[in-house]
C-alpha atoms as one frame of an Amber mdcrd trajectory, in Angstrom:
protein
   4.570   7.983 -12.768   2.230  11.153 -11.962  -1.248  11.931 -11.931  -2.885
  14.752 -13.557  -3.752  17.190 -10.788  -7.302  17.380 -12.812  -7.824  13.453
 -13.195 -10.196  12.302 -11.166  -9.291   8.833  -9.999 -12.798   6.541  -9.399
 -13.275   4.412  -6.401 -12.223   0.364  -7.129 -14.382  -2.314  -6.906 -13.120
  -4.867  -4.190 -14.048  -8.185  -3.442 -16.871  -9.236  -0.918 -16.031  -8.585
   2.529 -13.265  -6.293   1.944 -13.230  -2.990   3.118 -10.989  -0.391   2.853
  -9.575   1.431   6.025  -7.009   4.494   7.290  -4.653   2.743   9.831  -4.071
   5.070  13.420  -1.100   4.647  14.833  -2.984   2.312  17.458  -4.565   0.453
  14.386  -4.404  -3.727  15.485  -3.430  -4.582  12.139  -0.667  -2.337  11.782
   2.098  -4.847  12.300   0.826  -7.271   9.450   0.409  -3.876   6.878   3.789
  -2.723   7.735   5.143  -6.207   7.454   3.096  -6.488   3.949   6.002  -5.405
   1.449   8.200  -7.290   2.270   6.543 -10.554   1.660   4.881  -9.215  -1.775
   7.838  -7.783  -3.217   9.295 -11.099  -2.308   7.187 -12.647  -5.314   7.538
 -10.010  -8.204   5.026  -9.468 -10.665   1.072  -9.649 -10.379   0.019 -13.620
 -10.461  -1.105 -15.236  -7.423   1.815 -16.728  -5.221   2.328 -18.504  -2.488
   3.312 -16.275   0.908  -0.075 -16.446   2.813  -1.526 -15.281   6.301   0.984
 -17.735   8.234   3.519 -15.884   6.594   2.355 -12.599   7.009   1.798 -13.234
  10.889   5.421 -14.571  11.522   7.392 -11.563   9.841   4.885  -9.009  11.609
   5.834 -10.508  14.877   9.349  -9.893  13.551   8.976  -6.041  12.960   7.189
  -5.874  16.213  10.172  -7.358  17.988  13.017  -5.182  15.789  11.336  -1.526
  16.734   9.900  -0.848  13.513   6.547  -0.909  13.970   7.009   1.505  16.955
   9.046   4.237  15.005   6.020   3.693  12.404   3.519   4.969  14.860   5.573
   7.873  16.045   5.323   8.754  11.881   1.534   8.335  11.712   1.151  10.400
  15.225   2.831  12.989  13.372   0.874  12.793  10.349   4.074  11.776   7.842
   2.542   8.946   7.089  -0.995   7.704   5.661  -1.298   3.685   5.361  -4.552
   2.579   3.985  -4.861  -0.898   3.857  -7.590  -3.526   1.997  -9.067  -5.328
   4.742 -10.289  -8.879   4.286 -12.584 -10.657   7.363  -9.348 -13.298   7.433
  -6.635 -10.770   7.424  -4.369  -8.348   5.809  -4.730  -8.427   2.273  -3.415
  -4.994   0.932  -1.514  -1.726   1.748  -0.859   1.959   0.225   2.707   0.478
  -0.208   1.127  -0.202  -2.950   1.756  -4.278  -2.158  -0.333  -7.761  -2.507
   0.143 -10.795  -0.507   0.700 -12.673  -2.704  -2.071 -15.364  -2.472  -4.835
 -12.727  -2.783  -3.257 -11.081  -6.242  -6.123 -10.798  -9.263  -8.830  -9.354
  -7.045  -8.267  -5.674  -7.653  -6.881  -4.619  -4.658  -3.931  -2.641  -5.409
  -5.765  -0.083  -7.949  -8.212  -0.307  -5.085  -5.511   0.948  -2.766  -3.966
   3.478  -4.956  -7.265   5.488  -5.680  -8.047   5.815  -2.129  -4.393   6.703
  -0.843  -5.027   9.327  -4.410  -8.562  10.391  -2.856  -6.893  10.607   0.420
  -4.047  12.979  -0.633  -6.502  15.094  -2.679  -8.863  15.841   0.285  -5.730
  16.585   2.551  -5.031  19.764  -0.287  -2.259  17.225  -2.632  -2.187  18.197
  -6.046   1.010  16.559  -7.271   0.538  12.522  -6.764   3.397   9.921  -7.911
   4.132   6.999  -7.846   7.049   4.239  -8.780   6.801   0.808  -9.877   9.467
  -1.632 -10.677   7.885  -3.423 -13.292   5.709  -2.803 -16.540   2.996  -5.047
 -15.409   2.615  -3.168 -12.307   2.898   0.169 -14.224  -0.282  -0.932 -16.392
  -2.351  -0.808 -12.873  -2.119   2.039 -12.457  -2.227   3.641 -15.409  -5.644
   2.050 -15.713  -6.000   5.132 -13.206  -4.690   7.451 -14.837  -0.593   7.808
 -13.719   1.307   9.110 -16.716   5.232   8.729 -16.909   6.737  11.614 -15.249
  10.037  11.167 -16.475  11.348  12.440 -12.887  12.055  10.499 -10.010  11.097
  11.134  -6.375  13.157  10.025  -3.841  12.628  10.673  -0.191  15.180  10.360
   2.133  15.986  10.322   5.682  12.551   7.931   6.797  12.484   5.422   9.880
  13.584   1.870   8.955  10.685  -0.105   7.592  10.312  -3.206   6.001
């Protein structure tokens, strides 16, 4: 999917206590938004499931140990990479990945996500935005902002391991 270069994408409502933030390379919560995919895309789809915070901290630790979260940083040093993650005062609840863990699905946090990685790119001088999806329910999120089928595919190749 692609965005209009001259759509402008509004800000998300997010629940109470949860605030959106740019990850540094130095960012605490790094491991746990890195780790984030892998657990959401775990439990396709858009309901609420069950992989929590005690999940979430035992594969981080894992991606800490493998390397990955240190070739990560290297990427974000050197500005290939912009993570923004949907913070919550208990944890990791969201990441420009675009995923959900899985227990806090249904809050508006991914469309949340996605206009502020969109905002992001914008201000850093990106006209051309996309996206992919691997479902239709997921689609419909974001083209509640605004992403069009492109009818192209993006791929991008030769990136550090990651989960």
């Amino acid at each position: 999917m692609a965005l209009d270069p001259h759509h402008q994408v509004p800000p998300q409502l997010l629940p109470d206590g949860v605030t959106l933030r740019v990850l540094t390379a130095d960012d605490p919560a790094l491991p746990k938004v890195l780790t984030l995919p892998r657990l959401a895309f775990a439990e396709p789809g858009t309901a609420v499931g069950l992989a929590g915070l005690a999940e979430l901290s035992a594969a981080a630790e894992e991606l800490a140990a493998d390397g990955t979260v240190e070739a990560i940083r290297h990427t974000i040093r050197a500005r290939h990479k912009t993570l923004i993650a949907a913070l919550a005062p208990d944890g990791t609840t969201e990441i420009g990945g675009v995923a959900t863990l899985p227990t806090a699905r249904r809050q508006g946090l991914a469309a949340a996500v996605t206009a502020a990685l969109t905002v992001h790119a914008r201000n850093h001088g990106v006209r051309t935005v996309f996206l992919a999806y691997a479902e239709d329910t997921v689609a419909r999120i974001y083209a509640l902002l605004g992403f069009r089928p492109a009818n192209i595919t993006l791929l991008i190749v030769n990136q550090p391991a990651r989960s």
